[in-house]
N, C-alpha and C positions, 0 to 999 in steps of 0.2 A: 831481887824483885822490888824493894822498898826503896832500893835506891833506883832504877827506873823511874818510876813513882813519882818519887821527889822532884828529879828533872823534867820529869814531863809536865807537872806541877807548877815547876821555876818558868818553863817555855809558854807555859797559859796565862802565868801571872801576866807576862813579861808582853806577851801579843797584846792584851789586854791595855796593859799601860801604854802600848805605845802605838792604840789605833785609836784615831778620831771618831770619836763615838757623840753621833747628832744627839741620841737621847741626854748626853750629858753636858752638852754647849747649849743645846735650845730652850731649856727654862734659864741659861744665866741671860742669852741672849733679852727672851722675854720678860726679866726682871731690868735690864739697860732700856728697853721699850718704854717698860713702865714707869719707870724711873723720869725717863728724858721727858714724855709727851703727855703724862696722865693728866694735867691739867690745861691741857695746850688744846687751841681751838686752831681749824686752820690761816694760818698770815700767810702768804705768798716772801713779806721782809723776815721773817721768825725762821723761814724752811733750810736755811742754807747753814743757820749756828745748829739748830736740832740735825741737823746732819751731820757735820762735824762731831756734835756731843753724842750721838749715836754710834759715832766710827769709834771715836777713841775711848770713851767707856768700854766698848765690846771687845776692844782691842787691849785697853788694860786688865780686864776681865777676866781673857783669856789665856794673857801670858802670866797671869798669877796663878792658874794651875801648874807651872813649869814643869808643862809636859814639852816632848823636843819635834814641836811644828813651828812650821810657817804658817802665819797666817794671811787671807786675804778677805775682808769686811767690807761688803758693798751694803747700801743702802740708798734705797728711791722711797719720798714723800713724795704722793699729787692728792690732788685737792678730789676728794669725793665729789663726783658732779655727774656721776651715771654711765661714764665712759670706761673701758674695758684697759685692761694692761694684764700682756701673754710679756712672759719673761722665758729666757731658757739658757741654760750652761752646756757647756762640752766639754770634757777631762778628758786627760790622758794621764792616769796616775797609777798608783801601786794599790789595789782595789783592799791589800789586805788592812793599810796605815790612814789609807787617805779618804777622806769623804768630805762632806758638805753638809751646813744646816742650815735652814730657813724656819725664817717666824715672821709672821703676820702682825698690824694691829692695825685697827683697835680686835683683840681676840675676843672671837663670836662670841664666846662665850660670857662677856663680861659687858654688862649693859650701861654703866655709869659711862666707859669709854667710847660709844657708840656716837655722841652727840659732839665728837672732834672734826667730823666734816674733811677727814683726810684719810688714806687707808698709807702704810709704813710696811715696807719687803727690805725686811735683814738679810743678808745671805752672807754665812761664813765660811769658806773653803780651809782645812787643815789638813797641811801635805807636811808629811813625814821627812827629816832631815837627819 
Protein backbone atom coordinates (compact mmCIF):
# COMPACT_ATOMS: atom_id res chain seq x y z
CA UNK A 1 0.00 0.00 0.00
CA UNK A 2 2.80 2.64 0.91
CA UNK A 3 4.71 1.75 -1.84
CA UNK A 4 1.78 2.41 -4.33
CA UNK A 5 1.61 5.64 -2.62
CA UNK A 6 4.92 6.60 -3.05
CA UNK A 7 4.72 6.19 -6.93
CA UNK A 8 1.90 7.60 -7.38
CA UNK A 9 3.32 10.51 -5.50
CA UNK A 10 6.76 10.29 -7.72
CA UNK A 11 4.11 10.28 -11.03
CA UNK A 12 2.38 13.75 -9.58
CA UNK A 13 5.57 15.25 -8.57
CA UNK A 14 6.85 14.40 -11.83
CA UNK A 15 3.50 15.73 -14.23
CA UNK A 16 3.77 18.57 -12.32
CA UNK A 17 7.46 19.49 -13.31
CA UNK A 18 7.04 18.91 -16.49
CA UNK A 19 3.76 20.73 -17.51
CA UNK A 20 3.78 24.40 -18.45
CA UNK A 21 2.06 26.07 -15.86
CA UNK A 22 0.91 29.95 -17.13
CA UNK A 23 0.47 30.74 -13.30
CA UNK A 24 4.11 30.21 -12.98
CA UNK A 25 5.72 32.01 -16.33
CA UNK A 26 3.15 35.03 -16.14
CA UNK A 27 4.47 37.12 -13.21
CA UNK A 28 8.22 36.19 -14.46
CA UNK A 29 6.86 37.45 -17.72
CA UNK A 30 5.36 40.56 -16.07
CA UNK A 31 8.40 41.31 -14.10
CA UNK A 32 10.59 41.41 -18.04
CA UNK A 33 7.42 44.03 -18.85
CA UNK A 34 8.29 45.92 -16.08
CA UNK A 35 11.61 45.71 -16.25
CA UNK A 36 11.96 46.74 -20.05
CA UNK A 37 9.07 49.65 -20.34
CA UNK A 38 8.46 51.05 -16.74
CA UNK A 39 9.74 54.14 -17.59
CA UNK A 40 9.31 54.29 -21.34
CA UNK A 41 6.78 56.56 -22.94
CA UNK A 42 5.70 55.57 -26.48
CA UNK A 43 8.61 56.37 -29.56
CA UNK A 44 7.73 54.68 -32.63
CA UNK A 45 12.33 54.67 -33.07
CA UNK A 46 12.49 52.96 -29.18
CA UNK A 47 9.68 50.02 -30.22
CA UNK A 48 11.70 47.63 -32.24
CA UNK A 49 14.97 47.50 -29.32
CA UNK A 50 12.03 47.28 -26.41
CA UNK A 51 10.99 44.40 -28.35
CA UNK A 52 13.82 42.61 -28.92
CA UNK A 53 14.68 43.31 -24.84
CA UNK A 54 11.25 42.01 -24.24
CA UNK A 55 11.96 38.73 -26.34
CA UNK A 56 15.26 37.83 -25.04
CA UNK A 57 14.78 38.68 -21.18
CA UNK A 58 11.59 36.42 -21.48
CA UNK A 59 13.49 33.95 -23.11
CA UNK A 60 16.45 34.04 -20.70
CA UNK A 61 13.94 33.96 -18.03
CA UNK A 62 12.56 31.12 -18.96
CA UNK A 63 15.32 28.76 -19.81
CA UNK A 64 16.85 29.48 -16.31
CA UNK A 65 13.98 27.54 -14.84
CA UNK A 66 15.62 24.41 -16.74
CA UNK A 67 12.63 22.93 -17.07
CA UNK A 68 12.55 20.64 -20.64
CA UNK A 69 10.39 23.06 -23.01
CA UNK A 70 10.58 24.82 -26.18
CA UNK A 71 9.83 27.93 -26.09
CA UNK A 72 8.05 30.36 -28.42
CA UNK A 73 7.93 34.41 -27.17
CA UNK A 74 5.98 36.85 -29.26
CA UNK A 75 5.56 40.23 -28.49
CA UNK A 76 3.35 43.38 -30.28
CA UNK A 77 3.87 47.24 -28.97
CA UNK A 78 1.22 49.81 -30.73
CA UNK A 79 0.90 53.11 -29.71
CA UNK A 80 -2.37 53.64 -27.51
CA UNK A 81 -4.48 55.83 -29.75
CA UNK A 82 -8.18 54.33 -29.19
CA UNK A 83 -7.93 51.75 -31.91
CA UNK A 84 -8.71 47.93 -31.01
CA UNK A 85 -6.22 44.77 -31.56
CA UNK A 86 -8.25 40.96 -31.49
CA UNK A 87 -5.22 38.66 -31.27
CA UNK A 88 -5.75 34.66 -31.46
CA UNK A 89 -3.62 31.34 -31.34
CA UNK A 90 -4.45 27.74 -32.55
CA UNK A 91 -2.43 24.65 -31.04
CA UNK A 92 -2.13 21.28 -31.68
CA UNK A 93 -0.18 20.18 -28.65
CA UNK A 94 -0.16 17.56 -25.67
CA UNK A 95 -2.87 19.41 -23.71
CA UNK A 96 -1.28 17.57 -20.53
CA UNK A 97 2.68 19.48 -20.93
CA UNK A 98 1.95 22.23 -23.16
CA UNK A 99 0.23 25.56 -22.69
CA UNK A 100 0.52 29.27 -23.23
CA UNK A 101 0.76 32.62 -21.24
CA UNK A 102 -0.05 36.04 -21.94
CA UNK A 103 0.50 39.32 -19.97
CA UNK A 104 -0.60 42.59 -20.82
CA UNK A 105 1.00 46.19 -19.94
CA UNK A 106 0.73 48.62 -18.86
CA UNK A 107 -1.41 46.20 -15.91
CA UNK A 108 -4.73 47.70 -15.00
CA UNK A 109 -3.85 47.53 -12.10
CA UNK A 110 -0.94 49.67 -11.75
CA UNK A 111 -1.61 53.54 -12.35
CA UNK A 112 2.00 55.14 -12.46
CA UNK A 113 2.28 52.67 -15.83
CA UNK A 114 -0.79 54.04 -17.30
CA UNK A 115 0.68 57.29 -18.65
CA UNK A 116 3.23 55.13 -21.32
CA UNK A 117 0.70 55.90 -24.22
CA UNK A 118 1.39 52.29 -25.64
CA UNK A 119 -0.49 48.88 -24.56
CA UNK A 120 2.48 45.53 -24.58
CA UNK A 121 0.93 41.53 -25.56
CA UNK A 122 3.66 38.95 -24.41
CA UNK A 123 2.59 35.69 -25.26
CA UNK A 124 4.68 32.62 -24.45
CA UNK A 125 4.00 29.12 -25.79
CA UNK A 126 5.92 26.04 -23.81
CA UNK A 127 5.74 22.83 -25.54
CA UNK A 128 7.10 19.86 -23.88
CA UNK A 129 10.26 17.92 -25.53
Amino acid sequence: EKKKTKIMDDAWQNSEELAFLPEQVEPLLTNVLATVLKEEVYDESKVAGWIDAVCEKSMETLTNLNKPFKYIVSCVIMQKNGAGIHTAHSCFWDLSNDNCARVAYPLANKREFQDSRMYCIVTCFGLAF
